[in-house]
LOFIRO-75423 format. One record per residue (C-alpha): residue number from 1; x, y, z. Coordinates in Angstrom, 1 decimal. Layout:
BEGIN
  pos       X       Y       Z
  NUM       X       Y       Z
...
//
This chain:
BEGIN
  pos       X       Y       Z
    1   110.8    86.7   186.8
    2   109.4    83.1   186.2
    3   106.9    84.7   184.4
    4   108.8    86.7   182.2
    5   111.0    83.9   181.3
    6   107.5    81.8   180.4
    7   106.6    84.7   178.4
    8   110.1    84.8   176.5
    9   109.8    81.6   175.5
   10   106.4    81.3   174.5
   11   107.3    84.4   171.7
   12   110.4    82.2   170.7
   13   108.3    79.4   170.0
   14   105.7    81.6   168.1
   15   108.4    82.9   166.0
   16   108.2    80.2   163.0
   17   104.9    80.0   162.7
   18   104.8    84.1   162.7
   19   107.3    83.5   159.7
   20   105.6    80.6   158.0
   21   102.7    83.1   158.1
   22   104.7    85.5   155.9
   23   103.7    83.4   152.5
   24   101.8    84.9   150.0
   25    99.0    81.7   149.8
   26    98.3    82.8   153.8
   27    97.9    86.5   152.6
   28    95.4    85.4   149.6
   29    93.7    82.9   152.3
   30    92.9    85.4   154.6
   31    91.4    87.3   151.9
   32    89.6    84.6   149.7
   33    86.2    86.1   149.0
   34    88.6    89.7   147.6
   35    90.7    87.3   145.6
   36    87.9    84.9   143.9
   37    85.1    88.1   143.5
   38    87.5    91.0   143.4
   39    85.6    94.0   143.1
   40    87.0    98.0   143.1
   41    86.8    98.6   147.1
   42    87.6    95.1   148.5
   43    90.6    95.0   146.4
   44    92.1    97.3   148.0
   45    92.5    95.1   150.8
   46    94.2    92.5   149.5
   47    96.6    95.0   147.6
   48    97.3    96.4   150.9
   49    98.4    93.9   152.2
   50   101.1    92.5   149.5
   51   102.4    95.9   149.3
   52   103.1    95.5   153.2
   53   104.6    92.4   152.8
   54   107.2    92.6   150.5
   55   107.3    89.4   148.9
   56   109.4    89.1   145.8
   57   106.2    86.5   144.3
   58   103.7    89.4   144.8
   59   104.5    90.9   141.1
   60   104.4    87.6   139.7
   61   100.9    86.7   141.2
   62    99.7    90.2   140.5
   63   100.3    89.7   136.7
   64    98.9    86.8   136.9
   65    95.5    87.7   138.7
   66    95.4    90.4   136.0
   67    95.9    88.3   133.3
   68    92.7    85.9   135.1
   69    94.9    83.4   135.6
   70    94.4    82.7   139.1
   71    92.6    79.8   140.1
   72    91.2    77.9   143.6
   73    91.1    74.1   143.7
   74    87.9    72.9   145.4
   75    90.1    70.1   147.1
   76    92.1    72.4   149.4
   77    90.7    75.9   148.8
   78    94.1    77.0   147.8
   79    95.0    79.1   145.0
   80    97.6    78.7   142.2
   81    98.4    80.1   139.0
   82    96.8    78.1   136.1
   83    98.1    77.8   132.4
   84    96.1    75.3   130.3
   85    98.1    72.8   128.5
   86    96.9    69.8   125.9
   87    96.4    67.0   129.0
   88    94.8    69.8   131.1
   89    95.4    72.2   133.2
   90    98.6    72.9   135.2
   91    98.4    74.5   138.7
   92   101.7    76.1   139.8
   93   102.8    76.9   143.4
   94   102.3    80.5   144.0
   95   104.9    80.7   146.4
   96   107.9    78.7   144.7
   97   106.8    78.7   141.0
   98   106.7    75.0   140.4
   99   104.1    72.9   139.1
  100   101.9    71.2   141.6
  101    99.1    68.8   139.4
  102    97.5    68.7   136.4
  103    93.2    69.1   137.2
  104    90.6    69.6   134.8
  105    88.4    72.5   134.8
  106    85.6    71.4   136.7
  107    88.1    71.1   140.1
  108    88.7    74.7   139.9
  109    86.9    78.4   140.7
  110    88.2    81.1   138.2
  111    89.1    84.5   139.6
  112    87.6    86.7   137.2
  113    88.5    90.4   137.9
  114    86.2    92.7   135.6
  115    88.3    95.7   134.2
  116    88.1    98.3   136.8
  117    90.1    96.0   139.2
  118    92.4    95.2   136.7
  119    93.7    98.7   136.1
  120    94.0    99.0   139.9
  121    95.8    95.9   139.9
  122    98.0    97.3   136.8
  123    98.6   100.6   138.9
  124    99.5    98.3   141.6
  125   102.2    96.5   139.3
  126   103.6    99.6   138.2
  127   104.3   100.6   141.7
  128   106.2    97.5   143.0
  129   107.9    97.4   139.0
  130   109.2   101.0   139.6
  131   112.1    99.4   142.1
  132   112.4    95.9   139.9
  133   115.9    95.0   139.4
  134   115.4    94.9   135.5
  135   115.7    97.9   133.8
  136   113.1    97.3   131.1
  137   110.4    97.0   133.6
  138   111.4    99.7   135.5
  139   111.1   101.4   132.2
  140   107.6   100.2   131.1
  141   106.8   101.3   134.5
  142   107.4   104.6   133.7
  143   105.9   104.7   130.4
  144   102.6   103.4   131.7
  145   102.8   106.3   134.5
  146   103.2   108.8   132.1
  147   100.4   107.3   129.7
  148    97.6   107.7   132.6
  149    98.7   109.7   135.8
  150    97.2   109.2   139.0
  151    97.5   111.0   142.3
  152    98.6   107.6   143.3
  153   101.2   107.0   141.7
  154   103.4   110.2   142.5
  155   104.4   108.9   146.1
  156   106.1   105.6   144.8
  157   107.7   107.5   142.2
  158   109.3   109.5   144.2
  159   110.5   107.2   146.3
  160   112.1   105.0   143.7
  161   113.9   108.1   142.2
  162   117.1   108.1   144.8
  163   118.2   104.7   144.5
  164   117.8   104.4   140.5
  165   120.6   103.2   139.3
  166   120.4   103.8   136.0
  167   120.8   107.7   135.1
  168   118.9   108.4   131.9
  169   115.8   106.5   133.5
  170   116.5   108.7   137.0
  171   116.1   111.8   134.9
  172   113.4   110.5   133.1
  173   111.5   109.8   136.6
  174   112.3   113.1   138.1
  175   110.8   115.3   135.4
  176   107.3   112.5   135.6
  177   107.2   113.1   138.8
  178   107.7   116.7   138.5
  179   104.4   116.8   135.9
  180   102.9   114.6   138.8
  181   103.7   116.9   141.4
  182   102.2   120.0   139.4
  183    99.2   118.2   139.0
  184    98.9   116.4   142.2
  185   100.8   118.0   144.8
  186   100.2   117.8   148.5
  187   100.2   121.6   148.8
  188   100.0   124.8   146.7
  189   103.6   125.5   147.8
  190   104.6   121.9   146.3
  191   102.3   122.6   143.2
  192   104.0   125.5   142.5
  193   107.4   124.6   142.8
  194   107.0   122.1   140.7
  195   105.3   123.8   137.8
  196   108.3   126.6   137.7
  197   110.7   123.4   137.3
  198   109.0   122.8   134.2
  199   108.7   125.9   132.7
  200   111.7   125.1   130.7
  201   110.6   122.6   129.5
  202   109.6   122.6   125.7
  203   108.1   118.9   125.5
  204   104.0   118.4   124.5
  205   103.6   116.1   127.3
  206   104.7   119.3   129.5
  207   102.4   121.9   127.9
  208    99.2   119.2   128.3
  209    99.9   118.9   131.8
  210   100.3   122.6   132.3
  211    96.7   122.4   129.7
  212    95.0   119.9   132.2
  213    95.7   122.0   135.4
  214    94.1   125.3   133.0
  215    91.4   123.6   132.0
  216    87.9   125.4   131.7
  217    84.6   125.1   132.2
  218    81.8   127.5   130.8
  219    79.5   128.6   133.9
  220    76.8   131.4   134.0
  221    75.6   133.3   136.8
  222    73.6   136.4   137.6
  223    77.3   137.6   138.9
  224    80.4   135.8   139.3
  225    80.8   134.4   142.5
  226    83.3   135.8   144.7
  227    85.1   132.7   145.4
  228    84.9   131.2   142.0
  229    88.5   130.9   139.7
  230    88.0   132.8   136.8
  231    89.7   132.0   133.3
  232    88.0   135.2   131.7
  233    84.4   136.7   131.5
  234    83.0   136.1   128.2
  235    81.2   138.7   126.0
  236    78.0   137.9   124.3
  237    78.6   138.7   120.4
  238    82.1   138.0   120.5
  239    83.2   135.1   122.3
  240    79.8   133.4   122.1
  241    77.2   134.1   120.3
  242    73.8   135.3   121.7
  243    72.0   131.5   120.8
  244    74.9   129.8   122.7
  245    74.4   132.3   125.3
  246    70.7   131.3   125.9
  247    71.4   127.4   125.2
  248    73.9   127.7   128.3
  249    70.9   129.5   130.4
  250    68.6   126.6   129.1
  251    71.1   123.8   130.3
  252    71.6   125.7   133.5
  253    68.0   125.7   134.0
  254    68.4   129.9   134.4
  255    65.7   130.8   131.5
  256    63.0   128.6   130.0
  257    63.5   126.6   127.0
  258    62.5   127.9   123.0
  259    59.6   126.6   121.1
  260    60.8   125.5   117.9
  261    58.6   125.7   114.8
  262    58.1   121.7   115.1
  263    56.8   122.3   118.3
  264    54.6   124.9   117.4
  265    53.3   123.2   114.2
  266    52.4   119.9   116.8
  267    50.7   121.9   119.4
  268    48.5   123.0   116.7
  269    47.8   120.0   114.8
  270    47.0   118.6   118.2
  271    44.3   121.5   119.1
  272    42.5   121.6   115.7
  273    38.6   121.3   116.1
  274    36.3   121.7   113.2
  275    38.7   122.9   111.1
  276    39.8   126.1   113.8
  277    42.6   126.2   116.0
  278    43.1   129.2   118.5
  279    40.0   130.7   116.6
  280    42.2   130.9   113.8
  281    40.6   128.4   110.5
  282    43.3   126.4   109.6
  283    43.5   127.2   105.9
  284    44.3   130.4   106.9
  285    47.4   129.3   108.8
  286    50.2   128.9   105.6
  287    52.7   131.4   107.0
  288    55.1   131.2   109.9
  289    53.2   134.5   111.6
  290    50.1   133.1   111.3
  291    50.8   130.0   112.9
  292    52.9   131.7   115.5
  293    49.6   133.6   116.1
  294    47.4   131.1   116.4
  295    49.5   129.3   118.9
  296    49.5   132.4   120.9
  297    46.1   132.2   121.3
  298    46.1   128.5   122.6
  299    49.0   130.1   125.2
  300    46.4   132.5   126.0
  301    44.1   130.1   126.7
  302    47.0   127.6   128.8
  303    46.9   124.7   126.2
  304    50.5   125.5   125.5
  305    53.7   126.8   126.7
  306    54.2   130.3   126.2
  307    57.2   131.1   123.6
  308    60.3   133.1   124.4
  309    60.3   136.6   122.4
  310    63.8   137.8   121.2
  311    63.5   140.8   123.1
  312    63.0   138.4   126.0
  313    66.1   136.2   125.1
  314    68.0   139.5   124.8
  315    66.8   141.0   128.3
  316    67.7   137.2   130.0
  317    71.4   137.1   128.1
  318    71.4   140.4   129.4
  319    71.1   140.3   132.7
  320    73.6   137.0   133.1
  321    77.1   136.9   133.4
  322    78.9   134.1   131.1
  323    82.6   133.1   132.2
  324    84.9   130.4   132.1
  325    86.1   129.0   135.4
  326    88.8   126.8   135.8
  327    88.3   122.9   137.0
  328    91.1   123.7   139.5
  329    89.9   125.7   142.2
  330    93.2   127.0   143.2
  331    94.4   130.3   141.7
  332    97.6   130.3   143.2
  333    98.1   127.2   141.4
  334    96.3   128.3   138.3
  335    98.6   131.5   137.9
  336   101.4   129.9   138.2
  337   100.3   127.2   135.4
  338    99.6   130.2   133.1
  339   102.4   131.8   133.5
  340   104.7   128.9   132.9
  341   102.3   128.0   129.3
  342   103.0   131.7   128.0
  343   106.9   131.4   128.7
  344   106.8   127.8   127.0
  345   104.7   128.6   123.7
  346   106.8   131.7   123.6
  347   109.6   129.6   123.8
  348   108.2   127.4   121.6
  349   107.8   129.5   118.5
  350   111.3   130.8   119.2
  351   112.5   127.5   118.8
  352   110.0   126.9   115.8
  353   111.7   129.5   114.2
  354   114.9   128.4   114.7
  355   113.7   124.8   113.4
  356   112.5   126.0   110.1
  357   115.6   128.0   109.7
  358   117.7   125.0   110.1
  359   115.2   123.4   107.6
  360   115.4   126.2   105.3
  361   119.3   125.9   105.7
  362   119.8   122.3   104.5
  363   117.4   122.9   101.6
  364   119.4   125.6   100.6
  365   122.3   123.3   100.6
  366   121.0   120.7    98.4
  367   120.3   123.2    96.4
  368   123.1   124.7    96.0
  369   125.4   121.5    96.0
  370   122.6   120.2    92.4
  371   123.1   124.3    91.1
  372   126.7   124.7    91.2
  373   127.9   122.8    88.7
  374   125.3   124.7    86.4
  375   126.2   127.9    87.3
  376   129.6   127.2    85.9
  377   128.6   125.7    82.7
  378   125.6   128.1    82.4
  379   128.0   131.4    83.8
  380   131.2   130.4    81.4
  381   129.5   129.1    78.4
  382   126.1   130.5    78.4
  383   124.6   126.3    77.3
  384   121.5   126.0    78.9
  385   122.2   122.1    79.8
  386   118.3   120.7    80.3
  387   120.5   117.2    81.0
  388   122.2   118.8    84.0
  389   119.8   116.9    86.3
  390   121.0   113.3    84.7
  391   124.4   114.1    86.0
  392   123.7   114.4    89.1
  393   121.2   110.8    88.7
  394   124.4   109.5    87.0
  395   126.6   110.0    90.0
  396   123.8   108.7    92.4
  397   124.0   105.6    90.6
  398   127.5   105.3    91.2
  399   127.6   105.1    94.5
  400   124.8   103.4    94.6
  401   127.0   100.7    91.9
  402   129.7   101.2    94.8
  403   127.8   100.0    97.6
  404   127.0    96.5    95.9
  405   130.8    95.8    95.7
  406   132.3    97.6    98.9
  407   129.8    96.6   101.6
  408   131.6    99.4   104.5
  409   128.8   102.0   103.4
  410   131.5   104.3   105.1
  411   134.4   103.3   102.6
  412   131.7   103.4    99.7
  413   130.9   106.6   100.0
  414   134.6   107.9   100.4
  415   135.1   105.7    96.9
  416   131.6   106.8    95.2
  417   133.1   110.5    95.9
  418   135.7   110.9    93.4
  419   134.5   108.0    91.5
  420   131.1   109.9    90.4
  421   133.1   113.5    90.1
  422   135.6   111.1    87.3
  423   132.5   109.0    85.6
  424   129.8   112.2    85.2
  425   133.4   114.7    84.3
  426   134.0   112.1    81.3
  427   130.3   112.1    80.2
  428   130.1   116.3    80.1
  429   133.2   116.2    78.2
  430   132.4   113.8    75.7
  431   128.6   115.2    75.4
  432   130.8   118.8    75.2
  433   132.7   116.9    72.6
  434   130.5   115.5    70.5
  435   127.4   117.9    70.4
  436   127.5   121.2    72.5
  437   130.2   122.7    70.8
  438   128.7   122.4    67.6
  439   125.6   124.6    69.2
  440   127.1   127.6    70.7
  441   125.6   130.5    70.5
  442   122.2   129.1    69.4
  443   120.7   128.5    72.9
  444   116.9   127.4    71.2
  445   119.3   124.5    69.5
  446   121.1   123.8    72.8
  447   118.0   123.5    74.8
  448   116.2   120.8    72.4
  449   119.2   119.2    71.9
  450   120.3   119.3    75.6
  451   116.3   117.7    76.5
  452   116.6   115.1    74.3
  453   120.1   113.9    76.0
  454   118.5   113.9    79.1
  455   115.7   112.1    77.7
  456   117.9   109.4    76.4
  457   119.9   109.4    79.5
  458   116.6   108.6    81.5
  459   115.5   105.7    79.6
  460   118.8   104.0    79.6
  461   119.2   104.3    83.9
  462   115.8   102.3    83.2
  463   116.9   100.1    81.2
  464   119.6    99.1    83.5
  465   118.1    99.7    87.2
  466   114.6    99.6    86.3
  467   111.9   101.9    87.0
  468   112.1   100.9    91.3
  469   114.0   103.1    93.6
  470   117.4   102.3    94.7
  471   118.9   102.4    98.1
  472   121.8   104.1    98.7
  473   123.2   103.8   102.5
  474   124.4   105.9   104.6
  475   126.7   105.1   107.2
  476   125.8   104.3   110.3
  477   127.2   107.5   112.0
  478   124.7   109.4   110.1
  479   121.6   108.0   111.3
  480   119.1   109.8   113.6
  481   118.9   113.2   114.0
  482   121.3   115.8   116.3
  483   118.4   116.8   119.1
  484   118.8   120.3   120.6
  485   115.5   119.9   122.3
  486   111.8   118.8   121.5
  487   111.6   121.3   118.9
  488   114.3   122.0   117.0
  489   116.0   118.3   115.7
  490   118.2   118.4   112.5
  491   119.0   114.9   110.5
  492   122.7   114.0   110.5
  493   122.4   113.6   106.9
  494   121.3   117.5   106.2
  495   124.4   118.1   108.6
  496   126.8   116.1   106.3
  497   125.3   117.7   103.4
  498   125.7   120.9   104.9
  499   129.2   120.5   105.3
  500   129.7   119.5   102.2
  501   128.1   122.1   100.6
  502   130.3   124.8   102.3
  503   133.8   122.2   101.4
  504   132.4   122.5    97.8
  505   132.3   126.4    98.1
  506   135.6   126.6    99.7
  507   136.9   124.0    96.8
  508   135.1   126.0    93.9
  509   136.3   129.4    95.6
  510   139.9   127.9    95.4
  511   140.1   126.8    92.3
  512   138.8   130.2    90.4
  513   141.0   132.3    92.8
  514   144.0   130.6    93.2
  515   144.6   128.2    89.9
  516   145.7   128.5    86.3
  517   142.8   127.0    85.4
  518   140.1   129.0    87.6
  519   142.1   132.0    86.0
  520   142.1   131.2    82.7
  521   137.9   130.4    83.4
  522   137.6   133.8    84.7
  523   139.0   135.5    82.1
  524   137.2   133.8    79.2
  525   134.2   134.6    81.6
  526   134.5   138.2    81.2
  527   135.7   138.6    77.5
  528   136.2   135.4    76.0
  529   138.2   137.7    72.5
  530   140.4   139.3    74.6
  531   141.5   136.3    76.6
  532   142.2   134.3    73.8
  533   144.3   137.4    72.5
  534   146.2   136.5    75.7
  535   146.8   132.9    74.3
  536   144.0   130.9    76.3
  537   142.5   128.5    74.1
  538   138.8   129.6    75.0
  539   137.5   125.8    73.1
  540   139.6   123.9    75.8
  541   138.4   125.5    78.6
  542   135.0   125.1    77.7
  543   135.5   121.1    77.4
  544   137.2   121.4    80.8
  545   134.7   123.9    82.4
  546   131.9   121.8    80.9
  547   133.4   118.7    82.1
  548   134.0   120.4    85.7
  549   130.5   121.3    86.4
  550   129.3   117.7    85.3
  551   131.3   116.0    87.8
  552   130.4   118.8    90.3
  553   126.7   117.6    90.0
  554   128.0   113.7    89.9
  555   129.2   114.5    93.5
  556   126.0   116.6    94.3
  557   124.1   113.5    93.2
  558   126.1   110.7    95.9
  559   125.2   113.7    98.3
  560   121.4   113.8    97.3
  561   121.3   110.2    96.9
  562   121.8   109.5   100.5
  563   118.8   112.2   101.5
  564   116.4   111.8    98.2
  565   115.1   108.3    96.5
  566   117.8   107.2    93.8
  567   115.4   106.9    90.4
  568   115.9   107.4    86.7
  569   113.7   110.6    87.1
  570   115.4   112.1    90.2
  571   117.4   114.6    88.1
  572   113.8   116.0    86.8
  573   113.4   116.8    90.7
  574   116.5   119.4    90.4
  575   116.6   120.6    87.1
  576   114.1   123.6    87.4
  577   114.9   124.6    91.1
  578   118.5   124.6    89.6
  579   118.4   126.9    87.3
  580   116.4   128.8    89.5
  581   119.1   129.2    91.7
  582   121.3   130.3    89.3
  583   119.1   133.1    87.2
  584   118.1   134.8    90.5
  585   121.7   134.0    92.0
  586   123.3   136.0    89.1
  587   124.9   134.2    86.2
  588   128.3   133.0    86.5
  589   128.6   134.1    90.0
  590   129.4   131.5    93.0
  591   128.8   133.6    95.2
  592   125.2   134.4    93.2
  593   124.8   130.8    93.5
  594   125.4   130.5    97.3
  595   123.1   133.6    97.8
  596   119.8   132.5    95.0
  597   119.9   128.8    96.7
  598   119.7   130.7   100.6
  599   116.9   132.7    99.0
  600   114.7   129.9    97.6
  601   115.6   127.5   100.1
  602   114.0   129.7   103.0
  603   111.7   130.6   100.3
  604   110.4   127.8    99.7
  605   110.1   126.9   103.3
  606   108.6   129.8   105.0
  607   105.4   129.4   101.6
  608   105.1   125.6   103.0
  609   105.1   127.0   106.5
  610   102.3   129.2   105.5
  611   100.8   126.8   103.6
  612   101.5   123.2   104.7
  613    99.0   121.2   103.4
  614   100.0   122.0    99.8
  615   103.7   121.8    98.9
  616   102.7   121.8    94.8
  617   100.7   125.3    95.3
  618   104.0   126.4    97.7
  619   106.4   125.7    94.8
  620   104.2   127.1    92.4
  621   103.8   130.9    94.6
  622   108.0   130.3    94.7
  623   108.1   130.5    90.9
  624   105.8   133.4    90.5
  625   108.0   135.1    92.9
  626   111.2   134.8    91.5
  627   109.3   135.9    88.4
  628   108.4   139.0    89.6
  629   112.2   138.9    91.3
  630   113.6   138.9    88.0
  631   112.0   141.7    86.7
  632   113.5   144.2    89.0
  633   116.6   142.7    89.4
  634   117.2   140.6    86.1
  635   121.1   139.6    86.4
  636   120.3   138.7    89.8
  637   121.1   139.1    93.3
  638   125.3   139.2    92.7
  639   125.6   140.6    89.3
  640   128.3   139.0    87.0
  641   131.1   142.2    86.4
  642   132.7   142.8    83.1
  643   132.3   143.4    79.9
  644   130.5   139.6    79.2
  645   127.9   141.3    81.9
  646   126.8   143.4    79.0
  647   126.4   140.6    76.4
//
């Protein structure tokens, strides 16, 4: 009992100095040699055994010793964390972080660790970083993870995943370690699992894991061996060629290496005596058979290696096997892997599809939105407007004129809206006014006259903006993109234009269906005698139609503003695919207009598809298109009814 008591209180008494033993500067003095000359395997020792400790100044000291900024003073052999300063060189306390003395170099011994024992130190700091209390190292801790995985690395990101606070970073960790598990799992059974969680998932960092686990090596054999993975045998001719074939047998030291005509022509340089070489004279030797005879002979004789025949290169390719076996060894694992790839890409180019519909969608809506207004002007009045594309760079101006008053880029736009529609409505009026209706029904004279407006309207944007691009802001609620997964993404601003586009249809539908005025339009439309007959004044509803079409495309251009660069020459961008748009639409015809903008917007998009590297030569197979469009179907897709149909 006496004993036991003894005993008791000796372990009481050891307790402190068990404690005081817990300080990191006892941990790095037990291991001075690893922390002075770190090298790859004794570091692990030391890493050990701060990972087992748990002390809140490991990271710190880490980072340090990775940044070589660890240091021993040769007065007490203890180390500290040095930062150089102008008077010196400041040693701070490992433990507690303050600053001890100020030493010149010579006092000290630099811990230098070369750059393999810094990334284990770096994989070390990602692992205690994973459970930090601040979320933006947890964070980078993840991000370095995913930027070089290691087998390692998978067990303390597991662990950290249940208490994560934070849950975008949680989900973030469990699909990492999911792509860590697939690659490396304990089991097969873990492997697998893990590889059919992610074969939903669409992202490139996904599909180069699943690439990595099915990646290849080319091997050749007399057969395949039974136990080796196969990706798939190759054939010789079609996927390698017979020369590759026989390189591979080279490297694999299966068939002896070619003579090349170099080699030949050497050999027999080297073997020529009085003028004869392989008994052959050496004048005689100015073809390539010759010479390949010649060194035959010297074969014959063993001064030089024999050459391969083709018939023997054939026989050797022949008799070899050629395959591609995967790194993994696994095929349980490698299945699986395959299996989730082909349901991914397929996926994939669903979702491609999809993508470049949406694409095709929005360009169809800009489109339409820059045609409208010259479908009415073009449909009623039969004016081919060549300035059509300065209205709609007159009403991007506005708003862009807007924003530098009213700085809520929200309220702006909601005043640059009807502001535009009033400004660009007043210019095609007066420009009706003053020179279109002098020209109707002389469409060579409305054209030149019409270009040179446009050319005039042009230079004076420049002469008040200048020739630089102008911004025009959106709001804040239309930045980024709406994200339906890591394929298919869509820009707010294509969304709101979108929208717009189809409140423009609805508007335009509702004022020449259900207004006076849309129809009175309709009716001079389709037989401009007869509906004045009826007492519409045909002249004032070409001002107003005129005028409505310009402010149509003053809107368009706030719209396009926002998406497009705002420049004197931006209306030149919109002119052609505008009347595009409404010549294969069908003249006159909204609904023509909605249905020739769908058709060159996906167009235009599935040529760039096909071709991506050149848009010009995509636009340029578009126009030949709707050339060849227009000849079978030359009033266009909806064709305008009545008896102005005929004219």
């Amino acid at each position: 009992m006496i004993r036991l008591v003894l005993l008791a209180i000796s372990l009481w008494l050891m307790v402190p100095q068990v404690l005081q033993a817990q300080t990191l500067q006892d941990i790095l003095q037990t291991h001075q040699d690893e922390v002075l000359k770190p090298g790859r395997r004794s570091v692990s020792a030391v890493i050990d055994d701060l990972v087992a400790s748990a002390l809140p100044q490991a990271v710190p000291f880490l980072e340090a010793w990775r940044d070589r900024k660890i240091v021993q003073r040769n007065s007490d052999m203890l180390f500290y964390r040095a930062d150089e300063t102008q008077g010196g060189i400041t040693l701070f306390d490992l433990d507690t972080g303050e600053a001890i003395d100020v030493v010149i170099a010579a006092e000290l011994n630099e811990s230098r660790p070369n750059g393999g024992v810094r990334r284990v130190i770096g994989d070390t700091l990602v692992q205690f970083q994973l459970s930090d209390t601040d979320i933006t190292r947890r964070q980078a801790a993840v991000d370095a993870i995913a930027r070089s995985m290691d087998a390692s690395q998978l067990a303390p990101l597991r662990q950290s995943i249940e208490d994560e606070p934070d849950p975008v970073l949680k989900a973030t960790k469990t699909r990492l370690a999911g792509m860590l598990g697939a690659m490396f799992g304990d089991t097969t059974h873990d492997r697998i699992a893990a590889i059919d969680l992610l074969s939903d998932d669409l992202s490139v960092d996904v599909r180069a894991v699943l690439n990595t686990i099915l990646a290849t090596t080319p091997k050749v054999a007399v057969s395949v061996p039974q136990d080796a993975n196969v990706a798939r045998v190759l054939v010789v001719g079609e996927d390698i060629s017979a020369s590759d074939a026989y390189s591979q047998l080279v490297a694999a030291e299966l068939a002896p290496p070619l003579i090349s005509s170099s080699q030949v022509r050497d050999t027999l340089i080297a073997n020529i005596a009085d003028g004869m070489v392989g008994g052959f004279p050496v004048v005689s030797l100015d073809t390539e058979d010759a010479r390949f005879a010649a060194y035959d002979a010297l074969v014959a004789d063993n001064k030089a290696e024999p050459r391969v025949s083709d018939s023997a290169q054939a026989a050797i390719v022949a008799s070899h096997t050629f395959y591609l076996e995967y790194e993994d060894q696994d095929s349980a694992v490698t299945n699986a892997a395959r299996l989730a790839l082909s349901s991914i890409e397929t996926d994939v180019a669903i979702n491609q599809g999809v993508d470049l519909g949406l694409d095709a969608l929005s360009l169809a809506s800009i489109y339409f939105l820059a045609a409208i207004g010259l479908a009415i002007t073009f449909g009623v009045m039969g004016v081919i407007n060549m300035a059509h594309g300065e209205f709609i760079m007159m009403g991007a101006y506005t708003g862009f004129v807007v924003q530098q008053f009213v700085p809520d880029y929200t309220l702006s736009i909601i005043v640059a809206l009807p502001l535009a529609f009033a400004i660009t409505f007043g210019a095609g009026v007066a420009m009706e006014r003053s020179v279109i209706r002098f020209l109707y029904h002389r469409p060579l004279e409305t054209l030149l006259a019409t270009f040179g407006i446009s050319i005039a309207l042009q230079q004076l944007a420049k002469n008040i903006f200048g020739t630089q691009a102008r911004p025009l802001t959106s709001p804040e609620w239309l930045d980024g993109a709406l994200v339906i997964n890591d394929v298919i993404a869509i820009s707010y601003i294509r969304i709101a234009i979108f929208v717009l586009a189809l409140m423009f249809l609805a508007l335009i539908l509702f004022v020449l269906k259900r207004t006076r005025l849309g129809l009175e339009v309709r009716a001079v439309t389709q037989n401009p005698g007869m509906a004045a007959s009826m007492g519409i004044n045909p002249d004032r509803i070409n001002m107003l139609t005129f005028g409505l079409g310009s402010g149509i495309a003053g809107i368009a251009g706030v719209a396009i503003g926002l998406y497009a660069k705002v420049t004197s020459e931006m209306g030149a961008d919109y002119i052609v695919q505008s009347f595009m748009t409404v010549v294969v639409g069908g003249v006159g015809n909204v609904w023509g207009t909605l249905a020739g903008a769908s058709l060159i917007g996906f167009l235009q998009k599935g040529i760039e598809w096909l071709n991506p590297s050149n848009t010009l030569a995509a636009q340029t197979y578009m126009i030949l298109f709707i050339i060849l469009f227009i000849q079978f179907r030359p009033k266009g897709i909806v064709a305008l009814k009545g008896r102005a149909a005929a004219d």
